[in-house]
C-alpha positions as CSV (number, residue, x, y, z in Angstrom):
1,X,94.1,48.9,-234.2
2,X,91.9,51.4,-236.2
3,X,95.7,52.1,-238.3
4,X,95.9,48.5,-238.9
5,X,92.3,48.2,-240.0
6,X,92.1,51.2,-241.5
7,X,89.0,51.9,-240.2
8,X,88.1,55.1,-237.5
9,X,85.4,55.2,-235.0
10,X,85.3,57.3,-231.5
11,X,86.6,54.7,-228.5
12,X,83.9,56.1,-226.3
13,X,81.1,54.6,-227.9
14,X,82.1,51.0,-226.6
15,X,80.3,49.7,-223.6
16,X,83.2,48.1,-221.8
17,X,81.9,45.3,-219.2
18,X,84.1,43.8,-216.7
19,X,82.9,39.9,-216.1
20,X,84.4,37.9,-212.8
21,X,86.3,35.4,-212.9
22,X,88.7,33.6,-215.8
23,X,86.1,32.9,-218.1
24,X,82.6,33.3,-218.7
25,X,79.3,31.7,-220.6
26,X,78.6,33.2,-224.6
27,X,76.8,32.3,-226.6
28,X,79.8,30.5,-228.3
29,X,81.2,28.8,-225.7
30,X,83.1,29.4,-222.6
31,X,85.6,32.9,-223.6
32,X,87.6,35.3,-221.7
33,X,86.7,38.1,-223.9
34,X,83.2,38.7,-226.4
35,X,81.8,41.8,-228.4
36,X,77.7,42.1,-228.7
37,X,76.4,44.0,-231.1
38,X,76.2,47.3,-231.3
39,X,79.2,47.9,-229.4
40,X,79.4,45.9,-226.1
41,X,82.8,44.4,-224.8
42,X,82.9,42.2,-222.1
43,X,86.5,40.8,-220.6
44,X,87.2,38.5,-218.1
45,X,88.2,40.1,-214.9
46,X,91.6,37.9,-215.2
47,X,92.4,38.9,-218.8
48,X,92.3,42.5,-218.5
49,X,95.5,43.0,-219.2
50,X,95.9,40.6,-222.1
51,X,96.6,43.7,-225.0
52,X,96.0,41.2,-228.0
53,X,92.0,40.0,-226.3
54,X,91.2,43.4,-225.7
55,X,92.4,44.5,-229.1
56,X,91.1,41.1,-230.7
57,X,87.6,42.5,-229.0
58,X,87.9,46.5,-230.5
59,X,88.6,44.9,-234.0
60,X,85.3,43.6,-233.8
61,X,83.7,46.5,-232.8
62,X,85.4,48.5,-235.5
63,X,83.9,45.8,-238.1
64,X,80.8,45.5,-236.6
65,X,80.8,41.7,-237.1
66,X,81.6,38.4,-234.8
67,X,83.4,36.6,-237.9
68,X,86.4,36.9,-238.1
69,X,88.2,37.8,-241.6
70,X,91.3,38.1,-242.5
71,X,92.4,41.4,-241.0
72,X,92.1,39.8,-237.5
73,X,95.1,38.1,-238.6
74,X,96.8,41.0,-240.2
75,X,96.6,42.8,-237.2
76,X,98.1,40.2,-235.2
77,X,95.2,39.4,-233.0
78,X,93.7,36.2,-234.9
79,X,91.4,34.4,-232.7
80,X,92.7,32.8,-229.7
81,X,91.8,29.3,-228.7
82,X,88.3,28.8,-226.9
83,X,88.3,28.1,-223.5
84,X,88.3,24.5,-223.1
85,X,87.6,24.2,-219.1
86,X,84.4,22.0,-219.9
87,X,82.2,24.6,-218.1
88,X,80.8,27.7,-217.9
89,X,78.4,30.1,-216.0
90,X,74.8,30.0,-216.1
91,X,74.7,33.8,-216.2
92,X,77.3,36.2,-216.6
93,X,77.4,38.6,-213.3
94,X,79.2,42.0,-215.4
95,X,80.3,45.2,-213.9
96,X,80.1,48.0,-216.4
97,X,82.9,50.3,-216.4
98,X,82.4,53.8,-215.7
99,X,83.1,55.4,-219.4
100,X,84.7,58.3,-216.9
101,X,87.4,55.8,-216.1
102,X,90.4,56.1,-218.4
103,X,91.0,53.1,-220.7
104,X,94.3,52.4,-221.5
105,X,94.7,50.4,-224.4
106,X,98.2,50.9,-226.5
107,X,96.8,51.6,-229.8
108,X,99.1,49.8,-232.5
């Protein structure tokens, strides 16, 4: 992702939160995957495996931003649809990762 974007920045700084379940409550919607500032990522226990969310979430921790320009679809991780399931949590219960634990993320 960082070649892609052309943009560096150490891997270990991310917060990496693991949420339960398919989907969770943001404050955009229902998601499987969301970045908070400063670098927070939080996936859906279900999704992750899913290389192009997890990625899709890095990017914006490499941009430091929620939008999402046109180098999201360069990179070939474009938003993906929002979760349409017509509900969400009240509160999202997330695990935090031990930052010990080995990632593994194919870097593209």
């Amino acid at each position: 992702m960082e070649t892609c974007a052309e943009i560096t920045a150490p891997l270990d700084r991310v917060e990496w939160y693991e949420v339960p379940g398919d989907q969770f409550a943001t404050p955009g919607g229902p998601r499987w995957g969301w970045w908070e500032p400063p670098h927070s990522i939080f996936i859906a226990t279900t999704h992750l495996s899913d290389e192009q969310l997890v990625e899709h979430e890095m990017l914006h921790d490499l941009l430091q931003t929620g939008a999402h320009p046109v180098v999201f679809e360069t990179c070939g991780v474009q938003e993906s649809e929002t979760v349409t399931a017509g509900r969400g949590l009240l509160r999202v219960d997330a695990q935090r990762n031990d930052r010990r634990a080995p990632v593994q993320v194919q870097h593209r």
